[in-house]
C-alpha positions in Angstrom: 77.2 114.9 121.1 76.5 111.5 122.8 76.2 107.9 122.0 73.4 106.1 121.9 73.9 104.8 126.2 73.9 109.0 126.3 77.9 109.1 126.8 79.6 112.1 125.5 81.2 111.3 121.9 85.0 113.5 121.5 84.8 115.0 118.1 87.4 117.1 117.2 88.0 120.8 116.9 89.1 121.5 113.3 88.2 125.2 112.9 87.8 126.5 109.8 88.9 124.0 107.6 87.1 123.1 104.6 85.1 120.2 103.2 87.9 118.0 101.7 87.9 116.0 98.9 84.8 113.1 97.6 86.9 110.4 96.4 90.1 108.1 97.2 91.2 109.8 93.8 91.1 113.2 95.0 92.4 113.5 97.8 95.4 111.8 96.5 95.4 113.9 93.3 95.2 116.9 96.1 98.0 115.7 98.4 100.6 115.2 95.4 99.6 118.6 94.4 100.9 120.4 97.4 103.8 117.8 98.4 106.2 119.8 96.3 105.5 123.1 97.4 105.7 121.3 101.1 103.6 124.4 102.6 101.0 124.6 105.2 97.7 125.8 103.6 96.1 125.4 107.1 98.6 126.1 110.2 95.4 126.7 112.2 94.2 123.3 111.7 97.4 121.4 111.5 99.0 121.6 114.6 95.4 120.5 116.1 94.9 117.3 114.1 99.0 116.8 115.1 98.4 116.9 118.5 95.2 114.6 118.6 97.1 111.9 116.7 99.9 112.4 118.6 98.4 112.4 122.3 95.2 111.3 122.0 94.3 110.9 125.4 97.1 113.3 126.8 95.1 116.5 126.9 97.9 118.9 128.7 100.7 117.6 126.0 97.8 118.3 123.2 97.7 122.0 124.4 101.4 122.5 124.9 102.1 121.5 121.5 99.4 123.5 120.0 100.7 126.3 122.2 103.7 126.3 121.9 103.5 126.5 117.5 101.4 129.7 117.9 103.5 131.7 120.4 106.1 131.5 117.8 104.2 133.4 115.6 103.0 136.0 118.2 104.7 139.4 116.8 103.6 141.5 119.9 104.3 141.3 123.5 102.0 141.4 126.2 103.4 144.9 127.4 105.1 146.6 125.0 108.8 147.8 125.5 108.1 151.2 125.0 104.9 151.4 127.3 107.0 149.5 130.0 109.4 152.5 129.4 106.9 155.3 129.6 105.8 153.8 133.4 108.8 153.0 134.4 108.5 149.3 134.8 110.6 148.3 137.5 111.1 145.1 135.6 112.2 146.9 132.8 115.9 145.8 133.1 114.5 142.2 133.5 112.8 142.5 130.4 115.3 143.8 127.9 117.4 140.9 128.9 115.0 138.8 128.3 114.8 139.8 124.7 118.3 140.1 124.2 118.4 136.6 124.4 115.4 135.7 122.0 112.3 136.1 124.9 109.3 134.2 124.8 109.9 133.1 120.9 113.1 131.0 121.9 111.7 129.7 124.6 108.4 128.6 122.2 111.3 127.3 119.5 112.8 125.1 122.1 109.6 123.5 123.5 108.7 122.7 119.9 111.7 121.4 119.2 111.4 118.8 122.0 107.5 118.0 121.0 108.2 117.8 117.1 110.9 115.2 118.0 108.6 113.6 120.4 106.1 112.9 117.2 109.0 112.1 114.6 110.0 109.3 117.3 106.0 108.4 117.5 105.9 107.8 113.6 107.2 104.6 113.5 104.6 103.7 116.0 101.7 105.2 113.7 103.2 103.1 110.9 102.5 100.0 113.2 98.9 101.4 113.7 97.9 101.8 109.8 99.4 98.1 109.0 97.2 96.9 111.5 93.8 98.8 111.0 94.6 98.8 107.0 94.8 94.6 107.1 91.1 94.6 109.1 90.0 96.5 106.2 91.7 94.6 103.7 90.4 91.1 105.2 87.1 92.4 105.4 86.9 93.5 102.0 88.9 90.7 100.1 86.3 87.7 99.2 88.3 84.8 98.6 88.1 84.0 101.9 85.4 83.8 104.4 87.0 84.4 108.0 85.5 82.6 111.2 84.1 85.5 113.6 85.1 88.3 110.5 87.8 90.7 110.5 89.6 91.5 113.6 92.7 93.4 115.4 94.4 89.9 116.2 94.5 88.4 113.0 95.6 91.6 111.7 98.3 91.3 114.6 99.4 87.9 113.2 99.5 89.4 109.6 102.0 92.2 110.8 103.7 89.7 112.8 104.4 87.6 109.3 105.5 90.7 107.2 107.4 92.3 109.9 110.5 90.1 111.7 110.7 92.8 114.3 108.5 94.7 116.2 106.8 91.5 117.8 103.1 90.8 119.5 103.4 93.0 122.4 105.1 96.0 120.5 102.4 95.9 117.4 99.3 95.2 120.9 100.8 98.2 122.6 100.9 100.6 119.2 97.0 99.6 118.5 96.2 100.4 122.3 97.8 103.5 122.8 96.7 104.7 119.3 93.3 103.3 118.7 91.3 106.4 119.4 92.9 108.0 116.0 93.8 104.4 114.0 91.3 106.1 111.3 93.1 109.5 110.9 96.4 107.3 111.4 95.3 104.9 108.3 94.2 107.9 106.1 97.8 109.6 106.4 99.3 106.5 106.0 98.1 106.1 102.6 98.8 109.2 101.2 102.0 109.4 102.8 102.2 105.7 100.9 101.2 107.7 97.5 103.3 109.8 97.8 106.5 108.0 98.2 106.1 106.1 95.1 104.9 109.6 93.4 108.3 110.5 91.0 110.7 112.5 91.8 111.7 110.4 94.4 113.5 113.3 96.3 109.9 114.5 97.7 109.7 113.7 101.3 106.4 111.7 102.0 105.2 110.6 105.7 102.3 110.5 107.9 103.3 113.7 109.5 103.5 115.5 106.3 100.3 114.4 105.2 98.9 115.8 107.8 100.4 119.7 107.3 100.1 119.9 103.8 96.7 118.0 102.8 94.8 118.1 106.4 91.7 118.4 104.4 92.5 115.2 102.3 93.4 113.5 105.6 90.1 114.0 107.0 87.8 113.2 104.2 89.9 109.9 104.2 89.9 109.0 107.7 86.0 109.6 107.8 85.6 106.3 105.5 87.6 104.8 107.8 86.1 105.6 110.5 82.5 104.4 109.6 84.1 101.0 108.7 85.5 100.7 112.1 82.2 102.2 114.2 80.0 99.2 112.2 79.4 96.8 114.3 80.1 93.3 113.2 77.3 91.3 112.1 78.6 88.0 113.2 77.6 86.8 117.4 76.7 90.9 117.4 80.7 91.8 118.3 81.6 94.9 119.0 83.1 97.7 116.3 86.5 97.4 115.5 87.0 101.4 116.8 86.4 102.1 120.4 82.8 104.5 120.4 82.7 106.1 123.5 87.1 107.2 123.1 87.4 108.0 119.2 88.1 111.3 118.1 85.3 111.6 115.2 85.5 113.5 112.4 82.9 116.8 113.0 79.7 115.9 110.7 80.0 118.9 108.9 83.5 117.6 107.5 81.8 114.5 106.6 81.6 113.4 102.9 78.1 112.4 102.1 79.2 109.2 100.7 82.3 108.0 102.7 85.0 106.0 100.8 87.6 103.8 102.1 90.7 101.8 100.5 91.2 98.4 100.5 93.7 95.6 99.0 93.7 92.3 97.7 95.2 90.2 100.5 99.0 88.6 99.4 99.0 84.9 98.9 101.1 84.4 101.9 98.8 86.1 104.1 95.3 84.5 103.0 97.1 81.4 103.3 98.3 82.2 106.8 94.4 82.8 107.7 93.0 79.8 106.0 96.0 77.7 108.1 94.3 79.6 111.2 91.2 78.1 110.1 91.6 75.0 109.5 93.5 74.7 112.8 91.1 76.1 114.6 88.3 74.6 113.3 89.8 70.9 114.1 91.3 71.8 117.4 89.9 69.8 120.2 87.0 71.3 122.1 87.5 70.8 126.2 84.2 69.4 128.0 83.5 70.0 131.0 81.6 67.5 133.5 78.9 69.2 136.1 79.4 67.6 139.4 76.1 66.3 140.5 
């Protein structure tokens, strides 16, 4: 698939998964349906749309994570003891020490140890990510106030900045950079995972991450709205879309709702007062002329 300069588009690879939910509605009603059970209807799918959102534009970590959750379910070895037997392997020693002390499974265990806790340290960075792309929906979307050029990341920025004593600028600028590709997958999970921490009983663990294993379906047909909010380009001096083109990772078309939905939020007081302060100081700021030398 290419763009419309003839660019390759990334879409993901989701085999297999099914056509999610058709409304905001359902896929929440679907994610709080499966978050006490907390199993993984799709571990095919899962550790895929973990490792795009995790490393998005990391390809050899994307395919050691992935790799590393399936060889802990492989149940038979390349060569089998006894056939390594019946030829007398002359590693054959080699090898029954090997599985003495857990072979290729506790090596897999290990690795994915160290990659899960790579993403549970990445979550608070996602977190960051969703605030941000969730307010550029939110100010689009809210009309009680019309915003000078529309919508955009850095008065979204400013609005986290507000809310949020700590991280500052450059920690919320360096989330949205190195996450942008997947801010719509990001947002989607962000919300459930939202849903589902204020879903009783409160002992039910809710996060992005979760989202992601136990609705993956419901994260999808989410992020989709999402991500035709941010591919729209913005009508005002013909800007460009709010989610990079040419680098997203699209949902595949055939996972697509035919009618797209998206959440939004009424802005808080403090925070369309914060943007109509931005406007008014803009807008009486002095402008700088320049003189041409003749």
């Amino acid at each position: 698939m290419t763009n419309a300069l003839g660019r390759p588009m990334r879409t993901m690879n989701l085999p297999g998964l099914p056509i999610g939910p058709v409304s905001v509605e359902e896929c929440i009603k679907l994610y709080l349906s499966r978050l006490p059970a907390d199993e993984t209807p799709w571990p095919e799918v899962s550790p895929l749309l973990t490792a795009y959102m995790a490393w998005p534009n990391d390809e050899a970590q994307r395919g050691s994570f992935v790799a590393t959750y399936l060889t802990q379910f492989i149940q038979d070895p390349a060569v089998a003891a006894d056939e390594m037997i019946a030829a007398d392997h002359p590693r054959m020693r080699d090898r029954i020490a090997f599985e003495k002390f857990g072979g290729l499974g506790a090596i897999a265990r290990a690795a994915f140890a160290r990659l899960i806790e790579e993403i549970v340290q990445v979550q608070s960075r996602w977190l960051l990510v969703a605030d941000i792309y969730q307010l550029i929906v939110d100010m689009a979307y809210d009309d009680r106030i019309v915003l000078r050029r529309g919508a955009s990341i850095s008065k979204a920025v400013e609005l986290c900045e507000i809310e949020r004593k700590l991280p500052g600028h450059s920690q919320l600028r360096g989330a949205w950079s190195d996450f942008r590709d997947v801010a719509h997958l990001i947002a989607a999970s962000a919300h459930l995972a939202h849903q589902g921490s204020a879903a009783p009983p409160a002992a039910h663990e809710a996060s992005i991450l979760k989202a992601i294993w136990i609705a993956p379906e419901a994260v999808v047909s989410l992020a989709a709205g999402y991500q035709q909010f941010g591919l729209e380009p913005k009508t005002v001096r013909k800007e460009a879309a709010t989610l990079p083109p040419d680098t997203l990772w699209r949902i595949p078309p055939e996972l697509t709702p035919e009618k797209p939905f998206i959440v939004f939020r009424r802005l808080m007081e403090a925070q369309l007062e914060h943007l109509r302060t931005r406007r008014a100081r803009r807008s009486t700021s002095p402008r700088l002329h320049l003189r041409s030398r003749s």
